[in-house]
N, C-alpha and C positions, 0 to 999 in steps of 0.2 A: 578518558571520557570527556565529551565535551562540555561547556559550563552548563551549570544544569539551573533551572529556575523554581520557583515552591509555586504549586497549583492546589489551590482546594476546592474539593469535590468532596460531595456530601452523598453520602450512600446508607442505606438501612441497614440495620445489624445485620440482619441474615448476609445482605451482598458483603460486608465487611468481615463476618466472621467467615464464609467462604474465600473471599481475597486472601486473608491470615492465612488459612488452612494450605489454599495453593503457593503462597511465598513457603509454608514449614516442609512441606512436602519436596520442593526442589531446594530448601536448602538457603533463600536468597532474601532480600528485602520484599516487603510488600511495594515499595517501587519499584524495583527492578520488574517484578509481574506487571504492573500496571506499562512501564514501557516496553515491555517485549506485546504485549495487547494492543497498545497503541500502534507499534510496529506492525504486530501479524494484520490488523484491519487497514492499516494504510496503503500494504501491499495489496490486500484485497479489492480494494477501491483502486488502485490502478490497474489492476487485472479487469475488473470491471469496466472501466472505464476506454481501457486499450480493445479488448472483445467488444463493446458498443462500436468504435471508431470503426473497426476492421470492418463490422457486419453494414453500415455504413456506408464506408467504403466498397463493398461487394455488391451492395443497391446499385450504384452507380452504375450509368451506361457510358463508358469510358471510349475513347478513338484513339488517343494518343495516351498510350501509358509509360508514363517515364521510368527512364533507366532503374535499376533499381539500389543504387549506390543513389542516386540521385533522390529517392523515394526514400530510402533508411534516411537519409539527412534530415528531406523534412518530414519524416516522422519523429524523429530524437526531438528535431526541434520542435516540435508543436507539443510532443507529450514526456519528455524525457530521456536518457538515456538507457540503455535496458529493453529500447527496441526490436525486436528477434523477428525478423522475416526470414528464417530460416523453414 
């Protein structure tokens, strides 16, 4: 794992005694839950984010549309890698 840093975050009993409850249930740290969360909503946000661009991009009244080797490039580049024009 990579170096990891201490964050605190204050949460009310209820949200804290359900965190516990979801770390006892698989078994793991109440961090490990908290970064597989962070995780799952980071993906979410660039799913989001990526389906904004696309529909966007679909607005557009285009003439010349580049290659699309040419197009996956600068899409990786503007938004990351994990681009799929497939």
């Amino acid at each position: 794992m990579a170096q990891t840093e201490r964050v605190e975050v204050r949460l009310d009993g209820d949200t804290r005694r359900k965190l516990r409850e979801v770390a006892s249930s698989r078994d793991v740290s109440v961090s490990e839950v908290v970064r597989e969360l962070i995780e799952r909503s980071y993906e979410a946000e660039l799913v989001k984010s990526r389906t904004r661009t696309a529909e966007e991009f679909g607005r557009l009244e285009l003439e010349d549309v580049p290659e699309m080797e040419i197009l996956r490039r600068q899409l990786e580049e503007a938004h990351g890698s994990g681009t799929d024009l497939r």
